[in-house]
C-alpha positions in Angstrom: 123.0 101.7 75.8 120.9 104.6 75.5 117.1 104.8 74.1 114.3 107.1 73.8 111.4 106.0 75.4 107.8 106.8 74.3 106.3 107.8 77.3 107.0 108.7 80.7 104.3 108.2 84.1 104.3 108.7 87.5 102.7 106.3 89.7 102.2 105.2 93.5 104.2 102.3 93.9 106.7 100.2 96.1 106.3 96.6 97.4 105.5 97.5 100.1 102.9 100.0 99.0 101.5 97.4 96.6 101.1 94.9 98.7 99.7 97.2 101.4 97.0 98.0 98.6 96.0 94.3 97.4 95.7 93.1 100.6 92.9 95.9 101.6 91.2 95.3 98.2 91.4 91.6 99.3 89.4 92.7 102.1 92.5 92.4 105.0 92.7 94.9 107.6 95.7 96.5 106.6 97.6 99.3 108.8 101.0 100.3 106.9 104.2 101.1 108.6 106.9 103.3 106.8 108.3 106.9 106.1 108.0 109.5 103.5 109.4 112.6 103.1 106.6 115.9 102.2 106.8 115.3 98.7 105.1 111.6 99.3 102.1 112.8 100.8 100.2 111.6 97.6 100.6 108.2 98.7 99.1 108.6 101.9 95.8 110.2 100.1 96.2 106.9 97.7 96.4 104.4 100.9 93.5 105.6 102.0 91.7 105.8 99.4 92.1 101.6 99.3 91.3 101.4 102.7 94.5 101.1 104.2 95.4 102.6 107.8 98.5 105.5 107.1 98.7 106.6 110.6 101.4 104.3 111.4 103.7 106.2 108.2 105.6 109.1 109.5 106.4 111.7 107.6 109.9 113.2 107.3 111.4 116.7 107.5 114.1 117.2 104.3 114.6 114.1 103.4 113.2 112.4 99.6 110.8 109.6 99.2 111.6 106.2 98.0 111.2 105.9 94.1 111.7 103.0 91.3 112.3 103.8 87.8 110.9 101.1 86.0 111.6 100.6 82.3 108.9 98.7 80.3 109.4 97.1 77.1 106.8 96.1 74.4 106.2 92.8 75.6 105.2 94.3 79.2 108.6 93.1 81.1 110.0 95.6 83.2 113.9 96.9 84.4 113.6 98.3 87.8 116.3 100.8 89.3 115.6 101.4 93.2 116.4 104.9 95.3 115.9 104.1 99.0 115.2 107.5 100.3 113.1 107.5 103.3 112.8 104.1 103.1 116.1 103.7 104.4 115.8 106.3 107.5 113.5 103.6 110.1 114.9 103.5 113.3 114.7 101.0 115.9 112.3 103.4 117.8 110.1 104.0 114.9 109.6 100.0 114.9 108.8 99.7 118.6 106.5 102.2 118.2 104.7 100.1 115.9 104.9 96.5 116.8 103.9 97.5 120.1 100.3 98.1 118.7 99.9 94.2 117.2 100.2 91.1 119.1 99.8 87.0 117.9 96.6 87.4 115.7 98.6 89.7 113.1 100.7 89.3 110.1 103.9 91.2 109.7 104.6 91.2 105.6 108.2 92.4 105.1 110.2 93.2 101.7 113.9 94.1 101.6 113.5 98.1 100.9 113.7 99.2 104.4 116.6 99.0 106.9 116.6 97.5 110.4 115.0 94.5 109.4 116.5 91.8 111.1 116.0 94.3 114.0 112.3 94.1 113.2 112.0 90.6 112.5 113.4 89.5 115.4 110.9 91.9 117.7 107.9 90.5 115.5 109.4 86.9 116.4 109.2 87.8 120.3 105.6 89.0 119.9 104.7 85.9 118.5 103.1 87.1 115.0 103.2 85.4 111.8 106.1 86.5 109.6 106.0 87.0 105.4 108.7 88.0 103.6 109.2 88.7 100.4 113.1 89.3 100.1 113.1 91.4 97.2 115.6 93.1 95.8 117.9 90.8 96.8 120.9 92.1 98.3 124.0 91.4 100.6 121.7 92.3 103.6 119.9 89.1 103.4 122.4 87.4 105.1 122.2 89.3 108.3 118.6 88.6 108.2 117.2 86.0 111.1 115.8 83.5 108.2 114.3 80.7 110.6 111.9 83.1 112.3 109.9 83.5 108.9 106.6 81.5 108.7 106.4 82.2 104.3 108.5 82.9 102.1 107.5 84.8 98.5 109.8 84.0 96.1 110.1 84.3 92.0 112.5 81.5 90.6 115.5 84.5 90.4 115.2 85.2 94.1 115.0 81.4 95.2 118.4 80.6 93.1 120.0 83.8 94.7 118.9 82.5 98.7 120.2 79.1 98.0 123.3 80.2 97.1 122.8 78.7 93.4 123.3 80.6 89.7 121.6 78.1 87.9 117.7 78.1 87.8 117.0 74.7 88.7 113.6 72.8 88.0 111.0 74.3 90.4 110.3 71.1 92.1 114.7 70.7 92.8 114.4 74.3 93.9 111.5 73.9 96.1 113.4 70.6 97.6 116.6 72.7 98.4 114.4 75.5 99.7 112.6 72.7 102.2 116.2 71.7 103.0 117.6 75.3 104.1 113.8 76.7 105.9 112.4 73.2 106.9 109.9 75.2 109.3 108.9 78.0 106.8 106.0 77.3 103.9 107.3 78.3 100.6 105.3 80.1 97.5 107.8 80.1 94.6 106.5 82.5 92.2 106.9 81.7 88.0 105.5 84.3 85.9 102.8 83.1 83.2 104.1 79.3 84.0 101.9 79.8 87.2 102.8 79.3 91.2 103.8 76.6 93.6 103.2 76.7 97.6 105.0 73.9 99.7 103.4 73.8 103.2 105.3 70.8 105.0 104.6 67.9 103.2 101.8 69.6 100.9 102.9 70.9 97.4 100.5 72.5 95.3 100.5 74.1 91.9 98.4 76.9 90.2 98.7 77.7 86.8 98.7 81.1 85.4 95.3 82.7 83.5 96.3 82.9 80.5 95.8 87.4 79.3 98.1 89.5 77.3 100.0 91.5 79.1 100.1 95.0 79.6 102.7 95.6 82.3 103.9 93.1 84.8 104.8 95.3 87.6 103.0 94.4 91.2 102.1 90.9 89.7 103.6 89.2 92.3 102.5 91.9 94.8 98.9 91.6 93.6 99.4 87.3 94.4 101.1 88.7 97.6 98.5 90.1 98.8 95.4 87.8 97.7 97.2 84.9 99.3 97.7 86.0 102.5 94.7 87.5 102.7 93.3 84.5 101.8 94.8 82.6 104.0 94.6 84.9 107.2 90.6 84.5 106.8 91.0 80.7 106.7 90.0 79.8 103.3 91.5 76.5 101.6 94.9 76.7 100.1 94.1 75.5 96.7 91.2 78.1 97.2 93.3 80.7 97.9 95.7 79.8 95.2 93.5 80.2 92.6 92.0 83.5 93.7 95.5 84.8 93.9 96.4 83.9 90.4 93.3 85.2 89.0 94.1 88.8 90.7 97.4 88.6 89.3 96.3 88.3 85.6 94.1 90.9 86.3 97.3 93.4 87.2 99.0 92.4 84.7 96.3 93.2 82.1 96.5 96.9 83.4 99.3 99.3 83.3 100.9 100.7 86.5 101.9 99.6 89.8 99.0 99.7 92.4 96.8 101.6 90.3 96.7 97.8 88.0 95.5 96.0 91.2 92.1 94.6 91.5 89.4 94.9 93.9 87.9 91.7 95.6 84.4 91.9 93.8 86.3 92.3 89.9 88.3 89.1 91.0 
């Protein structure tokens, strides 16, 4: 089918990137790892301008950035398209290079728009940090991926059906009971749009419900929660704290239009 669209806009953007962004407006110490190619510099200058470490990006000779084409309708949903670019050039070298620099202490937050990740994963394993992973988009390379070293999983209800194996969207609560069966060691935040969030930690389920704003444009929602959350919980705060704080970051980004440029700072939450 083809439309015309009102508008066209270039933004900074990626999971990754997002979630690189919330967590240093959280107030986490945030280095990010990753490559562009020259005509990405921008999102270096944007990085830093959030507070986030960039010398750990390299930058590539002849070779594209990552981009998403993300189609917005009038409600605010979104369509996204992905072109890996750069983001598909790591090397196993490139990753030494960086794990090499954290140790127990850190988290590693991973999404599925890079390659060598099960590579990675299991080198963050060794080191003995903390793993996140947000397996999105979904793909075939998820089942090469060494699940059972991951210590949180980020999921919308979508992404949980397609790890379990399932079509049908079950009932949170079934899904969150399957999830507990399949990663019995991993702590699971399932993800539901404006119906709210759920995080099982072993035997502790909790449930936040969404803020209730109209929405602008839903993109980096989940990365905005992303981000709050962990940074949340790497400074030790209580879960149903940092449940709520998340959430209320989250309505904030999707109030605003854009990816990163919709996320809010600490003080605004």
């Amino acid at each position: 089918e083809t439309l015309a669209a009102e508008e066209m806009n270039v933004f900074c953007g990626g999971k990754g990137f997002n979630q690189a962004v919330a967590f240093a407006r959280a107030g986490a110490e945030t280095y990010h790892a990753g490559a562009i190619g020259k005509d990405g510099l921008f999102l270096l200058d944007s990085l830093k301008n959030a507070g986030v470490h960039t010398e750990l990006v390299a930058v590539l000779e002849d070779q594209k950035t990552g981009c998403a084409l993300i189609q917005n309708d009038h409600s605010g949903d979104n369509c996204i398209m992905l072109y890996g670019g750069t983001n598909r050039t790591i090397t196993r070298e490139m990753a030494d290079r960086v794990l090499e620099k954290f140790g127990q202490d850190d988290v590693l937050v991973l999404q599925n728009e890079i390659n060598e990740i099960p590579y990675i994963m299991e080198k963050t394993h060794e080191r003995g940090m903390k793993i996140v992973l947000n397996p999105s988009p979904m793909d075939g390379a998820i089942a090469a991926f060494p699940l059972e070293t991951v210590d949180y999983f980020f999921l919308n209800q979508v992404e949980a059906c397609q790890l379990l194996g399932s079509e049908n969207r079950e009932e949170p609560e079934k899904q969150l009971d399957a999830l507990r069966k399949r990663f019995p060691a991993a702590a699971i935040v399932l993800t539901l749009g404006e119906d709210g969030a759920y995080c099982m930690r072993g035997d502790e389920i909790l449930y936040q419900p969404a803020f209730p704003v109209q929405p602008v444009d839903t993109t980096a929602a989940g990365d905005t929660f992303t981000g709050y959350f962990v940074t949340g919980l790497s400074h030790g705060e209580d879960l149903s704290k940092v449940m709520e704080r998340a959430a209320k970051a989250a309505a904030i980004a999707v109030s605003r239009a854009g990816a990163a440029e919709s996320i809010p700072y600490a003080n605004e939450v």
